[in-house]
DSSP file (Angstrom, degrees, kcal/mol; ACC not computed):
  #  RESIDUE AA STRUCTURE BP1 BP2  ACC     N-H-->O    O-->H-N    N-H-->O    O-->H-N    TCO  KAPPA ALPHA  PHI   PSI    X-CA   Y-CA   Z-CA
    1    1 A X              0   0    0      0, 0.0     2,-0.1     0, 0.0     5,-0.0   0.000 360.0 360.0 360.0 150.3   15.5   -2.8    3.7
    2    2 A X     >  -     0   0    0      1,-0.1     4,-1.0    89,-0.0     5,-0.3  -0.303 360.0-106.0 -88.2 164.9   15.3    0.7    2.7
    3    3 A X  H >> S+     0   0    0      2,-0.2     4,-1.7     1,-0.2     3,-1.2   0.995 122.4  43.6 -64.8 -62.3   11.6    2.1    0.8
    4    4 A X  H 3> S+     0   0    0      1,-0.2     4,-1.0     2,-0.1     5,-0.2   0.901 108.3  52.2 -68.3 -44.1   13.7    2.1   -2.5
    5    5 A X  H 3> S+     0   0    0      2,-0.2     4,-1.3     1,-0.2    -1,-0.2   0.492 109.1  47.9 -91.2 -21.3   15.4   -0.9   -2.2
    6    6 A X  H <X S+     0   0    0     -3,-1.2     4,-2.2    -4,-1.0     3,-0.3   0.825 112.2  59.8 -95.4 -75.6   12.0   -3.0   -1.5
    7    7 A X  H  X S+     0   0    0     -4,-1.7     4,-0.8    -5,-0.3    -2,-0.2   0.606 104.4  42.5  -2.8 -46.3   10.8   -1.0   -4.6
    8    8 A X  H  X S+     0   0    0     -4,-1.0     4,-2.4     2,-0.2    -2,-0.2   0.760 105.8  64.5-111.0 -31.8   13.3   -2.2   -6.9
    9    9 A X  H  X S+     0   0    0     -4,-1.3     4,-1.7    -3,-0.3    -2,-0.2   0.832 105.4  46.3  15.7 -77.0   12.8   -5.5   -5.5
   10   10 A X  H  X S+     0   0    0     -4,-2.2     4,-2.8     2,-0.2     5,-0.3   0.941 107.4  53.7 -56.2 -53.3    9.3   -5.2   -6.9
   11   11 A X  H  X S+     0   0    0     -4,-0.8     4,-1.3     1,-0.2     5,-0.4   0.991 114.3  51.3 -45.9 -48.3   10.2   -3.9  -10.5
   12   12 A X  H  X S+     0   0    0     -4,-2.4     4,-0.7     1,-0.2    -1,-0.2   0.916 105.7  43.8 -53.8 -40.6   12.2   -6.6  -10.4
   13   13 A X  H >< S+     0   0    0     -4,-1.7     3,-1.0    -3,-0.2    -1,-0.2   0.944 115.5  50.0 -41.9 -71.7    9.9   -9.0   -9.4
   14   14 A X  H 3< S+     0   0    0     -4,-2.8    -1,-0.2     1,-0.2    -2,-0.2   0.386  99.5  67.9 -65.4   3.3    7.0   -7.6  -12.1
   15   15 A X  H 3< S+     0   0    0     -4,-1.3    -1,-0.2    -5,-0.3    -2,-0.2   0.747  89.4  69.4 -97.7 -45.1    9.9   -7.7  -14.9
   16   16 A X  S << S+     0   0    0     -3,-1.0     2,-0.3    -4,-0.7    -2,-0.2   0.642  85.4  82.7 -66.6  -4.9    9.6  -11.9  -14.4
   17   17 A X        -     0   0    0     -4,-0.2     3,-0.1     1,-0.1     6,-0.0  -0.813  69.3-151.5-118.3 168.2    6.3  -12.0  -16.0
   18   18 A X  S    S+     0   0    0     -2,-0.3     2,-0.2     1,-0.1    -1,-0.1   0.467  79.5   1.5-115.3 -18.2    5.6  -12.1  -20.0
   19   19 A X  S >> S-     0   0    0      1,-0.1     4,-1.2     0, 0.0     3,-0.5  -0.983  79.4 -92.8-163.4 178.9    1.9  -10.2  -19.7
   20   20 A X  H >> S+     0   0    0     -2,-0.2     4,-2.9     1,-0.2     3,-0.9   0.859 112.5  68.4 -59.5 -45.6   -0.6   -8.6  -17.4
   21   21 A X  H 3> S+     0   0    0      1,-0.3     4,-1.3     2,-0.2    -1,-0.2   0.701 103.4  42.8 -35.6 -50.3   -2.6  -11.7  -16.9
   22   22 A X  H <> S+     0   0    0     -3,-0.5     4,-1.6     2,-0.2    -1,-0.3   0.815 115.2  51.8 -84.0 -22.2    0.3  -13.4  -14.9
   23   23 A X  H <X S+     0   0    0     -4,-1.2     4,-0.7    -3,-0.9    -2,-0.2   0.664 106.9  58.5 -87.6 -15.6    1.0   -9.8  -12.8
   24   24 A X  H >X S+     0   0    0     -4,-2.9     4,-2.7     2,-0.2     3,-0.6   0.946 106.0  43.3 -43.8 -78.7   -2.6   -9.8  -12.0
   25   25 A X  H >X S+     0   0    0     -4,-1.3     4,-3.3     1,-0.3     3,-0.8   0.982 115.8  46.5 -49.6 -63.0   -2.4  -13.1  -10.4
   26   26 A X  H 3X S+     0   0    0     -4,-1.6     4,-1.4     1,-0.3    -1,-0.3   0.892 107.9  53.5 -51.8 -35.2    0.7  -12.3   -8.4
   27   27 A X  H <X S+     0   0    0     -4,-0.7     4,-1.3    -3,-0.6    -1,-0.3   0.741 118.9  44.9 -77.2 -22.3   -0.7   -8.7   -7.2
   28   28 A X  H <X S+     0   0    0     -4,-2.7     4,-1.0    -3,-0.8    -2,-0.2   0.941 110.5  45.9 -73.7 -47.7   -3.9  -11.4   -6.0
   29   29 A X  H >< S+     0   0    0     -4,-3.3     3,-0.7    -5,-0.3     4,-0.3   0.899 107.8  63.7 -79.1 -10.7   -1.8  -14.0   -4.5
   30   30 A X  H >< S+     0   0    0     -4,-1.4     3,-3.7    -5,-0.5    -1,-0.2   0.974 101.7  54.5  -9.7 -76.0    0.2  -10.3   -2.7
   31   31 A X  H >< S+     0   0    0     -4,-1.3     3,-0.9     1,-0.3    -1,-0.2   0.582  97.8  62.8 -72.0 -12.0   -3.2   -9.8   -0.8
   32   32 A X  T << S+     0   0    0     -4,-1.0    -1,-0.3    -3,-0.7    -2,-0.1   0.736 107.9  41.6 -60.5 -34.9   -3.0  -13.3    0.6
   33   33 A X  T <  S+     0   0    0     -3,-3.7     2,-0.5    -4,-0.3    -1,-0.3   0.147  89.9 125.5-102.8  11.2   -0.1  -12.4    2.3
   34   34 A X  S <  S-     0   0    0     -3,-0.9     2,-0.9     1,-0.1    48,-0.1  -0.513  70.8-110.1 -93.7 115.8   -1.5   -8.9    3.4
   35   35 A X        -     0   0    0     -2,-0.5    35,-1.0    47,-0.1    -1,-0.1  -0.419  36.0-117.3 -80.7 123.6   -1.3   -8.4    6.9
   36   36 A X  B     -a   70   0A   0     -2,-0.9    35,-0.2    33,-0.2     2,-0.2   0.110  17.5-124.7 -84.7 144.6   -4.8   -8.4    8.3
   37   37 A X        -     0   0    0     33,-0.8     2,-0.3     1,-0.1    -1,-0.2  -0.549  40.1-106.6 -86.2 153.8   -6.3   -5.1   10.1
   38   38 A X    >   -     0   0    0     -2,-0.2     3,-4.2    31,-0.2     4,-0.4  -0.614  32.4-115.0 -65.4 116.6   -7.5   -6.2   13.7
   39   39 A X  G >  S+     0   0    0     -2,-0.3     3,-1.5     1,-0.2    -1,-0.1   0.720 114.3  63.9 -20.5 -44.9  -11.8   -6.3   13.7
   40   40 A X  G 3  S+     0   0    0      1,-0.2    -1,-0.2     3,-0.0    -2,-0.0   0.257  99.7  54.7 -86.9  12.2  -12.0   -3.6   16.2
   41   41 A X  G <  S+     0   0    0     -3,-4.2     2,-1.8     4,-0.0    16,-0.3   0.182  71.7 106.9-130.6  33.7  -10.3   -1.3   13.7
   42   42 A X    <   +     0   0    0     -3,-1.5     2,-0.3    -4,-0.4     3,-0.1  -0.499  52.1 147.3 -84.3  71.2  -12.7   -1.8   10.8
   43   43 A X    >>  -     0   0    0     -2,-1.8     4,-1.1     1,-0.2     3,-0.5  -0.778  68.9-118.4-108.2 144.6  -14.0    1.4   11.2
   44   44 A X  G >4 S+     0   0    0     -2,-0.3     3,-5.1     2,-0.2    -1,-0.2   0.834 124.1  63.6 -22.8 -71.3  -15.7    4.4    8.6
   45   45 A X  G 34 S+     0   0    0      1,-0.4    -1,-0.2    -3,-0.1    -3,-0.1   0.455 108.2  39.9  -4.7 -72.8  -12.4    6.3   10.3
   46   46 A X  G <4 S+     0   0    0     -3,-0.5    -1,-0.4    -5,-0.2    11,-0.3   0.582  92.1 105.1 -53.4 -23.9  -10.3    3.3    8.4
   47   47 A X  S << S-     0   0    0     -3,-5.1     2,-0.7    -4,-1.1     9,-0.2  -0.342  71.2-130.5 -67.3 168.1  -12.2    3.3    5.3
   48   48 A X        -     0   0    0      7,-1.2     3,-0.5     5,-0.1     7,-0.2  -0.988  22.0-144.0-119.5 109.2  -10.4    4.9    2.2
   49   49 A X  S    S+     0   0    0     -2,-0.7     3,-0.1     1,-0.2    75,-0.0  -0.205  78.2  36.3 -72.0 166.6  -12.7    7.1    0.7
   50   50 A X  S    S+     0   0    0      1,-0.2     2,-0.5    73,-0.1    73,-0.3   0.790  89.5 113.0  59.7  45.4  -12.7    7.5   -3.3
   51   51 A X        -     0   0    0     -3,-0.5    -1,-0.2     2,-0.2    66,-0.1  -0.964  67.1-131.2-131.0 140.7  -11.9    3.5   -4.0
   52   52 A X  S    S+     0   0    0     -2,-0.5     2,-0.1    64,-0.4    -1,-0.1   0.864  88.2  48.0 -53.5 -29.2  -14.4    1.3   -5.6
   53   53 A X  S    S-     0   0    0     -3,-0.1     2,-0.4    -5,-0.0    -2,-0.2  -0.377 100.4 -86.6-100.1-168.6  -14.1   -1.2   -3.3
   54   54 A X        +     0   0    0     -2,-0.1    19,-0.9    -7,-0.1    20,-0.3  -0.897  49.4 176.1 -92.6 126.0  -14.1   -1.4    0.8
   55   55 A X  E     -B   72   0B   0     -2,-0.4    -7,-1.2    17,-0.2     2,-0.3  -0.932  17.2-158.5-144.1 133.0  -10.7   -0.8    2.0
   56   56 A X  E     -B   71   0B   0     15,-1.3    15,-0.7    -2,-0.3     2,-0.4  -0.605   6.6-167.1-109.5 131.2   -9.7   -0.5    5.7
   57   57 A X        +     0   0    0     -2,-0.3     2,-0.3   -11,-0.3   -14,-0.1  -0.994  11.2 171.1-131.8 140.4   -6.6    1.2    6.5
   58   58 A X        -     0   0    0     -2,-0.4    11,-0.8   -16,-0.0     2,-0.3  -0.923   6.9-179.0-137.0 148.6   -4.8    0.9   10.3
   59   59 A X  E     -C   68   0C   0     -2,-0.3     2,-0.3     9,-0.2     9,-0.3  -0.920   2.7-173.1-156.8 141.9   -1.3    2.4   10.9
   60   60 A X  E     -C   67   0C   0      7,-2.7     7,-2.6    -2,-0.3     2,-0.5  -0.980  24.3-123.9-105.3 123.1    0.7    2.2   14.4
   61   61 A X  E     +C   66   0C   0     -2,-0.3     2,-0.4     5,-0.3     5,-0.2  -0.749  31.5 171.8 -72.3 111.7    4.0    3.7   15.7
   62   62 A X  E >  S-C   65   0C   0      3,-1.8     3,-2.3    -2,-0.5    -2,-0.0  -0.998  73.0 -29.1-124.6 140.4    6.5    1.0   17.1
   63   63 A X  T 3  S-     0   0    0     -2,-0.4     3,-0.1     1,-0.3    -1,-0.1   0.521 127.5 -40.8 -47.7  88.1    9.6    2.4   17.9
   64   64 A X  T 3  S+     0   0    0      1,-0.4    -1,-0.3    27,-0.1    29,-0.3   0.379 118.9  92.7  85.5  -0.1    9.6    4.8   15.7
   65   65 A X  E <   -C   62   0C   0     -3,-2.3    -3,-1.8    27,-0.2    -1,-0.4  -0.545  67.5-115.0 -91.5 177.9    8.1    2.9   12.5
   66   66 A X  E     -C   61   0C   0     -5,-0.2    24,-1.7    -2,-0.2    25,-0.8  -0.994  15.4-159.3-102.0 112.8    5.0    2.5   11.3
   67   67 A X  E     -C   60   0C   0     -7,-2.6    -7,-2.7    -2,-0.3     2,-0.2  -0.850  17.0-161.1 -95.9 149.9    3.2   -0.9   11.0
   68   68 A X  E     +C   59   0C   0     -2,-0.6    -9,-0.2    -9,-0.3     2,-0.1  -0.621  13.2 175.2 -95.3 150.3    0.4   -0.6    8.4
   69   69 A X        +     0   0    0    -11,-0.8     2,-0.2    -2,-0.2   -33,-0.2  -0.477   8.5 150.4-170.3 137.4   -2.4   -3.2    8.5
   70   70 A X  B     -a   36   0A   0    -35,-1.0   -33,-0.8   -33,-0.2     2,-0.3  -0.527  25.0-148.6-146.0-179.5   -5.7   -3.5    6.2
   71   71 A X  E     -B   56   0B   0    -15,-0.7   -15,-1.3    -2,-0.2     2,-0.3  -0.914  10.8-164.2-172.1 147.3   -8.4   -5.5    4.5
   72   72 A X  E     -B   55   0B   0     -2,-0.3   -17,-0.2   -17,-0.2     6,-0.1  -0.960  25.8-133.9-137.1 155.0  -10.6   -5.4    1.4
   73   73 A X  S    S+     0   0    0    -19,-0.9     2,-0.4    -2,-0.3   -18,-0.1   0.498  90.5  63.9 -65.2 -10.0  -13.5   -6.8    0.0
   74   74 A X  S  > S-     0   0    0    -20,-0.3     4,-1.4     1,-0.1   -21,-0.0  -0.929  74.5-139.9-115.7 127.3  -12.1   -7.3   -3.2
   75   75 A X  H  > S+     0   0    0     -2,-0.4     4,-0.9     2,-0.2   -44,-0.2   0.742 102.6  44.3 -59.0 -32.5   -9.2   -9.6   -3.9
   76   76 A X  H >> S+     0   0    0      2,-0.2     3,-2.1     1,-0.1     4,-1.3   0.966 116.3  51.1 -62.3 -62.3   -7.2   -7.4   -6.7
   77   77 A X  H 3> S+     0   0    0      1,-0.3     4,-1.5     2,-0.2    -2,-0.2   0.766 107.9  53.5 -40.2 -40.3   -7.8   -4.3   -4.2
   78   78 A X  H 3X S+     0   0    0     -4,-1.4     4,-0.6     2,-0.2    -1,-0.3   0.839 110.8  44.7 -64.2 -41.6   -6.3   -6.5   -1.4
   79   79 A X  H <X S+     0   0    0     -3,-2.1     4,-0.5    -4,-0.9    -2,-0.2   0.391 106.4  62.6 -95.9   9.5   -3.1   -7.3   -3.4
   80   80 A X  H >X S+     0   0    0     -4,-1.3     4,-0.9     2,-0.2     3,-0.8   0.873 108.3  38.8 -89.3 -66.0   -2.8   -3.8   -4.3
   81   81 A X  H 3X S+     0   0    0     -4,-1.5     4,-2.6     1,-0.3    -2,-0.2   0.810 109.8  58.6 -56.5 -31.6   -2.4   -2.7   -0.8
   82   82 A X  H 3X S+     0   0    0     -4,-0.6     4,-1.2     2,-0.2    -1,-0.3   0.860 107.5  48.6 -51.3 -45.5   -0.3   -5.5    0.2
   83   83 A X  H X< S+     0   0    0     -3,-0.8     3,-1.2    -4,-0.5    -2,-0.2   0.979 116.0  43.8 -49.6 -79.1    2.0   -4.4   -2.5
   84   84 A X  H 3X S+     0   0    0     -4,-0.9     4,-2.4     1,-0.2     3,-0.4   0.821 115.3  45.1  27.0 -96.1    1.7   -0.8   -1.0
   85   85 A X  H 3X S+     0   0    0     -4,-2.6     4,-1.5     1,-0.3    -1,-0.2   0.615 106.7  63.2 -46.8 -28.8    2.0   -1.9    2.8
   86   86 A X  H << S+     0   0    0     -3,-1.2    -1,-0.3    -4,-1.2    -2,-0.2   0.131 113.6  38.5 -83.4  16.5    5.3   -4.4    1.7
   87   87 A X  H  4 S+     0   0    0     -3,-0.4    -2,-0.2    -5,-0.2    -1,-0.1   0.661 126.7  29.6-119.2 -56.1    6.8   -1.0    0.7
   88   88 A X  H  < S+     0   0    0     -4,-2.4     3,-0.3     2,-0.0     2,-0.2   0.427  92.9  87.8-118.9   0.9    5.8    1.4    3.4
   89   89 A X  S  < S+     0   0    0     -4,-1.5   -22,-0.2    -5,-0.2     3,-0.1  -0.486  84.8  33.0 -98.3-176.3    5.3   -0.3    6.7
   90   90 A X  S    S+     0   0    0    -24,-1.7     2,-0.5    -2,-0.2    -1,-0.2   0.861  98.3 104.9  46.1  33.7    7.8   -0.8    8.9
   91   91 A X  S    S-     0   0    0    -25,-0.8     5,-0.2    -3,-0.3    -1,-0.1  -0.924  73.1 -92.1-124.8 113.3    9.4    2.2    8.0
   92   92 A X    >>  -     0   0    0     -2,-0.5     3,-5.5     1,-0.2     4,-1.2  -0.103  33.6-118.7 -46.7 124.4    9.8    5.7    9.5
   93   93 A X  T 34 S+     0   0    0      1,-0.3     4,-0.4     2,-0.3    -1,-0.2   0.608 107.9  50.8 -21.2 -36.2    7.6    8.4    8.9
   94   94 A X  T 3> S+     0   0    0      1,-0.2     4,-0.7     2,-0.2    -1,-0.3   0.856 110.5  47.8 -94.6 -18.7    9.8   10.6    7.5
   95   95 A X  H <> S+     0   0    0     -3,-5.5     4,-0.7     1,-0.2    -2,-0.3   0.727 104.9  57.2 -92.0 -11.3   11.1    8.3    5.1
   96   96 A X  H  < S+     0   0    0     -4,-1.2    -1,-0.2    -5,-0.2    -3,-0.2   0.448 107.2  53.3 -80.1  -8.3    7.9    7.3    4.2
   97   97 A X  H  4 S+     0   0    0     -5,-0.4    -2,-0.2    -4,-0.4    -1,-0.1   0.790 113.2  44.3 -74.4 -31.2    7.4   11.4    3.4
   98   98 A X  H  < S+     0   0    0     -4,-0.7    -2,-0.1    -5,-0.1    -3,-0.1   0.720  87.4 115.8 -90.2 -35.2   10.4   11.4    1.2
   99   99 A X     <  -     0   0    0     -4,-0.7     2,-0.3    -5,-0.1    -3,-0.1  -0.026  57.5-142.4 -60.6 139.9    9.7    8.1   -0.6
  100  100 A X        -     0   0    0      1,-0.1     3,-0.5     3,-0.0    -1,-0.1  -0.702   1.4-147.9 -92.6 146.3    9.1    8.5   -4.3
  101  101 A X    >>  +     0   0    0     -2,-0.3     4,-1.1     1,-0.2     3,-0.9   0.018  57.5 124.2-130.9  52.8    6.2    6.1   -6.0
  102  102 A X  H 3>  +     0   0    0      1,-0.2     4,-0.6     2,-0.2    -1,-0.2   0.780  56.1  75.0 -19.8 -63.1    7.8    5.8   -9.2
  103  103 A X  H 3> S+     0   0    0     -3,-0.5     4,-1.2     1,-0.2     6,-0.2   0.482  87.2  73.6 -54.1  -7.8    7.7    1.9   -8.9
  104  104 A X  H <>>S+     0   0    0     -3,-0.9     5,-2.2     2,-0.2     4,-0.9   0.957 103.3  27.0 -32.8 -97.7    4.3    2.5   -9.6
  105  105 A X  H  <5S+     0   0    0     -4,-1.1    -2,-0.2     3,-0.2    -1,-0.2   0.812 112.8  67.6 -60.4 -19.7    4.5    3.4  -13.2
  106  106 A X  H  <5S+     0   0    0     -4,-0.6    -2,-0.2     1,-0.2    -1,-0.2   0.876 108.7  41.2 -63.2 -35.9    7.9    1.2  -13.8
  107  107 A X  H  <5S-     0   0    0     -4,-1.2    -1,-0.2    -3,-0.4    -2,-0.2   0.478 111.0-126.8 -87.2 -11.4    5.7   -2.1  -13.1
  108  108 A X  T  <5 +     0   0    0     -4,-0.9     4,-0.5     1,-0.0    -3,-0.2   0.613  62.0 142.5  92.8  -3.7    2.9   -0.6  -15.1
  109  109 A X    > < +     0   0    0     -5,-2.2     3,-4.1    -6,-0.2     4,-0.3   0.959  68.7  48.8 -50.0 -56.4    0.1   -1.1  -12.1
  110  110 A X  G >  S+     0   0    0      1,-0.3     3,-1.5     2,-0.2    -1,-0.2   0.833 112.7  45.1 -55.1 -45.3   -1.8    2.2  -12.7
  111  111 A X  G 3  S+     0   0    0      1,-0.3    -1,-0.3    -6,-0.1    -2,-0.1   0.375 105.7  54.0 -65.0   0.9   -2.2    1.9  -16.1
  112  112 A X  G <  S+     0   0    0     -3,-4.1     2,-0.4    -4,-0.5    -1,-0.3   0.186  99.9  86.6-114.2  20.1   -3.2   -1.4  -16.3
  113  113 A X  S <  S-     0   0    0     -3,-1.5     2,-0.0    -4,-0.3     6,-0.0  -0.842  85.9-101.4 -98.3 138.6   -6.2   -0.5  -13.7
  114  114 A X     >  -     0   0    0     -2,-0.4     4,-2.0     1,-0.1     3,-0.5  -0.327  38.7-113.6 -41.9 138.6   -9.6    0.9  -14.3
  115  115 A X  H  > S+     0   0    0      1,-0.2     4,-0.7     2,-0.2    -1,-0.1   0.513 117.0  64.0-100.1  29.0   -9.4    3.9  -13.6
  116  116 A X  H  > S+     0   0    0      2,-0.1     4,-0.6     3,-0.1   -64,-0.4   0.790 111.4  42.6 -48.5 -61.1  -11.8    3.5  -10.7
  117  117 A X  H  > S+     0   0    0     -3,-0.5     4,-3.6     2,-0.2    -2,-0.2   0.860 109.6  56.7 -49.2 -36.9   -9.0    1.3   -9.2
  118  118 A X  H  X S+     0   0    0     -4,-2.0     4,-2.1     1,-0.3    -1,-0.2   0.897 110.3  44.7 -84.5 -40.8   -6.2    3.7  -10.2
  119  119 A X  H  < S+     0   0    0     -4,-0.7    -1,-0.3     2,-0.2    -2,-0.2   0.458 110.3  54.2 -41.7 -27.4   -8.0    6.4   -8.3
  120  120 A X  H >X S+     0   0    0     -4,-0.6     4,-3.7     2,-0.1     3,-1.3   0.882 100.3  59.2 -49.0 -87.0   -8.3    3.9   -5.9
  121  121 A X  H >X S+     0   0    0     -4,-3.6     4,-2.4     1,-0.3     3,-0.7   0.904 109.5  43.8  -9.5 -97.6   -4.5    3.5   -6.1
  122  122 A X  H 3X S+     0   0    0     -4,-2.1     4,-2.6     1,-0.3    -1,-0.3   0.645 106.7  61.9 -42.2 -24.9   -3.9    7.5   -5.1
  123  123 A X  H <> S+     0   0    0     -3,-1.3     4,-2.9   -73,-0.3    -1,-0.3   0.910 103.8  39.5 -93.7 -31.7   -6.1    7.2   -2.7
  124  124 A X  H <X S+     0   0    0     -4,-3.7     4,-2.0    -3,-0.7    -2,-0.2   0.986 121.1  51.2 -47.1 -50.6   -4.3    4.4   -0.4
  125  125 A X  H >X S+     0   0    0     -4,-2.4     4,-1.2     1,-0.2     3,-0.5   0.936 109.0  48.2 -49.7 -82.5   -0.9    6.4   -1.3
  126  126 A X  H 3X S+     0   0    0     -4,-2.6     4,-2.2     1,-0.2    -1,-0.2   0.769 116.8  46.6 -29.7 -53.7   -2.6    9.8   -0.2
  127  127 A X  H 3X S+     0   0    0     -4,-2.9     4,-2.0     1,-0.2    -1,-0.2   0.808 104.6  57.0 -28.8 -73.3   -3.6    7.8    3.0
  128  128 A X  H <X S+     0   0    0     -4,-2.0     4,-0.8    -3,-0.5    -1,-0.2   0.781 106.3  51.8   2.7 -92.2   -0.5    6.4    3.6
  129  129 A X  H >X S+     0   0    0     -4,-1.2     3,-2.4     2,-0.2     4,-2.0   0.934 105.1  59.0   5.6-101.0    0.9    9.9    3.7
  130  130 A X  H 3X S+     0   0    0     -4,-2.2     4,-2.1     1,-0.3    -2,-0.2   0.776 102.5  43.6  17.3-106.0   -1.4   10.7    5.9
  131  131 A X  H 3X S+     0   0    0     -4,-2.0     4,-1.7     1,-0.3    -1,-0.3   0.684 111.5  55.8 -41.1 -37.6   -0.8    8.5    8.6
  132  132 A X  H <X S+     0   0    0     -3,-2.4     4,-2.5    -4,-0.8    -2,-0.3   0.949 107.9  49.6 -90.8 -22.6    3.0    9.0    8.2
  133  133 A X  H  X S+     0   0    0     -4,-2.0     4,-3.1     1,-0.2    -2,-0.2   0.943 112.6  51.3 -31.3 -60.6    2.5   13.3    8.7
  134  134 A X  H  X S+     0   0    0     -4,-2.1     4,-2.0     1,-0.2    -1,-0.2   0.886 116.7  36.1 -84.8 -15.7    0.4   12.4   11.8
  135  135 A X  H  < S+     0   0    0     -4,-1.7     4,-0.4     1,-0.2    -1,-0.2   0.955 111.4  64.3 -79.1 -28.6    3.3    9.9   13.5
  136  136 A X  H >X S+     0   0    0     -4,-2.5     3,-3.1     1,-0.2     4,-2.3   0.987 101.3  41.0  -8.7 -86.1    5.3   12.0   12.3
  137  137 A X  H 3X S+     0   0    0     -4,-3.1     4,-0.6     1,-0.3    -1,-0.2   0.808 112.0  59.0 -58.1 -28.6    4.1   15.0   14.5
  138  138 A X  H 3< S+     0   0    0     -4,-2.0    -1,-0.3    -3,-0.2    -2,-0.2   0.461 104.3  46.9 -88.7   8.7    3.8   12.7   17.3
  139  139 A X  H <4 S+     0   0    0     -3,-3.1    -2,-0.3    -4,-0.4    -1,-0.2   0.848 110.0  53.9 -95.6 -66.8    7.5   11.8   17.2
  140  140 A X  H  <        0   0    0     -4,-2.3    -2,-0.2     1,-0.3    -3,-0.1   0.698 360.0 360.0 -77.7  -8.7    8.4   15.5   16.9
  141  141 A X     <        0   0    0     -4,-0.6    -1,-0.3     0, 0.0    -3,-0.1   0.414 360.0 360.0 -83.5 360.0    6.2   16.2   20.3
């Protein structure tokens, strides 16, 4: 599936619930399913600075994707990145450059976050990013 197509996928998904309370609990039981970063890459390196909580970020090239895989201490934070990583792993780097994060605001996440979290939020995105720039460059080498 393509980065929008998983996206709209999601809206769709977050559309099925009647208040925040029930989209809470589905972004928790997300992080359940969040595929877990290896111990021996729980490193500062991995941390994601500016989020309230501890969040671990790992990303890989396998031909020619990215796999993503991460941890938090916090259970919301967990199913936020799960959410996040079900979007943007397994996907090439350049399409993960291009990708708009729109679904973002269609589902409502940021604004129903503290805005500790929501800051939080940008900074996993920005990460994200990141990671696909530098496989990126090692694909173009």
């Amino acid at each position: 599936m393509t980065i929008k197509e998983i996206q709209e996928e999601i809206i769709d998904e977050f559309s099925m619930f009647d208040d925040w309370m029930e989209r809470y609990e589905y972004i928790i039981e997300l992080g359940k399913s969040l595929p877990i970063i290896k111990e021996q890459h729980k490193l500062d390196e991995n941390l994601i600075k500016g989020c309230q909580s501890k969040v671990w970020l790992f990303s890989e090239l396998e031909n020619e994707t990215i796999k993503f895989s991460a941890d938090s201490d916090a259970i919301l934070t967990k199913g936020i990145v799960a959410l996040l990583l079900r979007v943007y792993s397994n996907q090439k780097p350049s399409d993960i450059l291009t990708a708009k994060t729109d679904f973002i605001d269609e589902i409502g996440l940021k604004e129903h976050l503290s805005p500790t979290r929501a800051n939080g939020l940008v900074s996993m995105i920005k990460h994200i990013k990141m990671y696909a720039i530098a496989q990126q460059t090692k694909l173009n080498n």
